[in-house]
N, C-alpha and C positions, 0 to 999 in steps of 0.2 A: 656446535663448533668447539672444540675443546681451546685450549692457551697456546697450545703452539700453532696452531693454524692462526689462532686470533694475533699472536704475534707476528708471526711471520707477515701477515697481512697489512700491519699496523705496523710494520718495519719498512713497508715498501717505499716511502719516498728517501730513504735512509740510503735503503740498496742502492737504487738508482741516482744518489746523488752523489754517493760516497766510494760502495763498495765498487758498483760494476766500473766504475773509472779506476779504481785500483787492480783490479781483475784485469781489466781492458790494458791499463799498464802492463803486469807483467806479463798478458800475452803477445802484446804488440813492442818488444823492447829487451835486448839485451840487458843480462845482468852486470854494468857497470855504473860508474859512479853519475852518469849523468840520469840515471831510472832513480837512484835513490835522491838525489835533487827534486823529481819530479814528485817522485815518493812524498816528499816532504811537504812541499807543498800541496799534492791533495790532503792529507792528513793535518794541517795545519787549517787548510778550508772548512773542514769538516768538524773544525771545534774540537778539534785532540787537544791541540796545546802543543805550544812549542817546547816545554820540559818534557812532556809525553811524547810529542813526535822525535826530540832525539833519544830518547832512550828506548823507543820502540824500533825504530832504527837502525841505534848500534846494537843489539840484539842481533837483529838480522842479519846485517852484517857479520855478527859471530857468529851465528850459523850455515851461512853461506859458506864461510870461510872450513869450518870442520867439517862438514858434511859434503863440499865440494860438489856444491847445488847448480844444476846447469838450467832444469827446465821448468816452465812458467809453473804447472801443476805442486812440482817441489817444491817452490816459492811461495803461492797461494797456501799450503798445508801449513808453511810455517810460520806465514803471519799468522793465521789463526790459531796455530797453537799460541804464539805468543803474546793475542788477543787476549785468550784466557786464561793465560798465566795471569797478565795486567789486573782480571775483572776477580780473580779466584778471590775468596773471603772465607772464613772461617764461620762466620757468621748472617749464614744466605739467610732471607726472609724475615717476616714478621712472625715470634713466634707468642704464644702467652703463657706464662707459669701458673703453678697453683697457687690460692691468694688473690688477693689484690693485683692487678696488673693497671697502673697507668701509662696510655701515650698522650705525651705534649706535641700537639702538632706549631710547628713555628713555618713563618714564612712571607713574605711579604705578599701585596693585593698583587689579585690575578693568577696566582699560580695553583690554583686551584684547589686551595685547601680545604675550605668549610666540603666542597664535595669530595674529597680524598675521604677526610674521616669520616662521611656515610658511606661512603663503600668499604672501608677500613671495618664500621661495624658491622654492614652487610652481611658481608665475608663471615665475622664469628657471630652473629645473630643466628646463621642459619647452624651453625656450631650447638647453638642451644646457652651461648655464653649472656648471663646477666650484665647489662649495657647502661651507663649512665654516661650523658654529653654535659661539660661545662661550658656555658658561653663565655671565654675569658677576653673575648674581644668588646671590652665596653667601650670603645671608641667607635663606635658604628651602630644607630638603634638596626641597622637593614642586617648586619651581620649575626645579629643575636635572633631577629628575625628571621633569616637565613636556616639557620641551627635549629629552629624549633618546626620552620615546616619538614627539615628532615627528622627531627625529632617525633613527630606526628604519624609521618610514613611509615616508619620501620619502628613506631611502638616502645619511643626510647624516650624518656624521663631526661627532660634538661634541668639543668642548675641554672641560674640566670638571676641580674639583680638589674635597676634602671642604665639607661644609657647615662655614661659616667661616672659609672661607679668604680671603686678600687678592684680590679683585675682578682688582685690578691686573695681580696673578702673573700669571690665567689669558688674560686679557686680552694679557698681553704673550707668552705662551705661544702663545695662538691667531693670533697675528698673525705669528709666528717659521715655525710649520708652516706656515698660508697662503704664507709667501711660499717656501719651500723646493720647496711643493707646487704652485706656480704655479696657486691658487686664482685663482678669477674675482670672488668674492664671500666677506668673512668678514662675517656678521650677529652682531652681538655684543647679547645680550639684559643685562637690565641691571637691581638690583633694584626691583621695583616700589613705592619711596620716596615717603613722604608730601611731597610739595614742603613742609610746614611743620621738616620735620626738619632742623634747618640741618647737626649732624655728616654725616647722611646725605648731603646732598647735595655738602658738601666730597668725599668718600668720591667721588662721581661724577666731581666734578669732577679727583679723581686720576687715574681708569680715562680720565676723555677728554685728561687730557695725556698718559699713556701711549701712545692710541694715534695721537696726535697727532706725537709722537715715535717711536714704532717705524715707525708706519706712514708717515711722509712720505714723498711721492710717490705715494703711495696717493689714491685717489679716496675721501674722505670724507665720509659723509652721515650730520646726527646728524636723527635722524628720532622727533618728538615724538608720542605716541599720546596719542590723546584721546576719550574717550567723549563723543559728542553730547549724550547722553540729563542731560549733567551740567551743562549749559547755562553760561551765564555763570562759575559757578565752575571751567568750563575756560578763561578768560583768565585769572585768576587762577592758575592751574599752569602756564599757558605763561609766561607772564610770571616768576613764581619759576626755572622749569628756564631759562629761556633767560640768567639770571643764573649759574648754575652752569655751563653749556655752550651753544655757539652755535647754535643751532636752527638745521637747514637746510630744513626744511620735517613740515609736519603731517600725521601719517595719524588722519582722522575717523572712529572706528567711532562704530557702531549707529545711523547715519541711520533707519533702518529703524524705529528701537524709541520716535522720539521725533516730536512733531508740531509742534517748536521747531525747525523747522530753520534757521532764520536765523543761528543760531550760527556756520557755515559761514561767514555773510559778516561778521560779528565777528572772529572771529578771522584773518581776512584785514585787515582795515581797519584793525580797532584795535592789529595786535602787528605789521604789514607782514612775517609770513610766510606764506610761500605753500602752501597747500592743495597737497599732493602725491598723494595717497592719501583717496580714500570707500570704507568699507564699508558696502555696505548689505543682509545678508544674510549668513548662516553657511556658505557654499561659498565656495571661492579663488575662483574667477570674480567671487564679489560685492563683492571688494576690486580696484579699479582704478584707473588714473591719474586726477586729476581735471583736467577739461575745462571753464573754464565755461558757455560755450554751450550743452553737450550737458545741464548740471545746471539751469541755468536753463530750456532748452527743455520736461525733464523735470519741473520742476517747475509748468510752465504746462500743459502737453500731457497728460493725464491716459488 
């Protein structure tokens, strides 16, 4: 099964809760102001965002207006064009440099990080890329636990110190061996922190000057995981972590499990970081760079 079938698939309570109600709108519905009311309201259901819903909106609106758009088909084309205008980045995907390459994964409990970055290494293991895992979450012995039976499976060298220990040390530890060891890649997992915890988050913000410091020269990706399924209160977390550390782009899990997908284009719009990474599905294959044409198409193309 190749990514877009696997997405399209893994998009489907998305369609059905989002899209074909907006479809179903402008087939059933004159183009006047009481369809963009409606408009607004499924798109505001859907975890757009209400900044996002009206500027997705008056968009349209100015298209209608130049283009002197009468029929549903017309309509439909150019929300999706201006779908993926919203989703466009300069900077699609996870990619890795020559050198040293670090990602910091951040993110609080649940949203599925310790497994994002086994599939994150998956993906370049099978590359042929030399792979070292920091347990940076010493607030949890299960999490450090965690990390090492993925460490085991896929053949990856953890750093790791007792439960309790300074975040920082192991951190600066595991960046010492990477570079000794002309690693390709150090994934540094990271405790899964209630964004309202302010000590905690200081705590973070130690570990990213550390390896802001060790690792200079290094290719650094702080990479924010986010459960879909958690909608709008995941602006909310991007927005606190990117206060404690520089967000360099998003990985979205459990598209799959949620039929709010518009989150996706919220969190691009409203925090201007760029969608890196969609999971949508419980095998590495179903975490992949994100594209928005291929996500937009998927989510029209059923």
């Amino acid at each position: 099964m190749n990514f877009f079938t696997r997405l399209s698939s893994g998009l489907e309570k998305t369609r059905r809760g989002f899209i074909d109600n907006i479809t179903g709108l402008f087939n059933g519905h004159k183009i006047d102001e009481e369809l963009f009311e409606e408009l607004e309201e499924l798109l505001i259901q859907a975890d757009v965002g209400v900044h996002t819903t009206m500027s997705l909106t008056e968009k349209l609106r100015e298209k209608i207006e130049e283009n002197n758009i009468e029929s549903a088909d017309e309509l439909t084309k150019i929300f999706k064009d201006e779908l993926s205008a919203l989703l466009q980045d300069e900077n699609e995907g996870l990619k890795l440099d020559s050198g040293l390459n670090i990602i910091m994964a951040v993110g609080i409990n649940g949203a599925g990080k310790t497994t994002t970055i086994a599939k994150i290494a998956s993906r370049f293991k099978n590359e042929d890329k030399k792979i070292i895992f920091a347990a940076g979450d010493t607030f949890r012995a299960a999490a450090v636990d965690q990390l090492k039976v993925w460490g085991d499976r896929l053949n990856i060298n953890v750093i790791s110190q007792n439960e309790g220990a300074d975040a920082a040390a192991v951190v600066f530890d595991a960046i010492q061996s990477a570079k000794s060891k002309n690693v390709d890649l150090l994934i540094i997992d990271t405790a899964g922190r209630l964004h309202t915890q302010k000590n905690l988050m200081k705590e973070l913000n130690k570990v990213y000057r550390v390896i802001k410091k060790e690792g200079d020269g290094s290719n650094l990706e702080v990479l924010l995981v986010l459960d879909a399924t958690t909608g709008q209160n995941a602006i909310s977390q991007a927005k606190l972590f990117n206060e404690a550390v520089d967000i360099d782009g998003i990985a979205l899990t459990k598209l799959d499990g949620t039929a709010k997908g518009g989150i996706v284009i919220a969190v691009k719009n409203e925090l201007g970081i760029p969608n890196k990474l969609i999971g949508v599905g419980e095998s590495a294959e179903d975490l992949q760079d994100f594209h928005p044409a291929e996500f937009v198409k998927a989510l029209f193309d059923s």
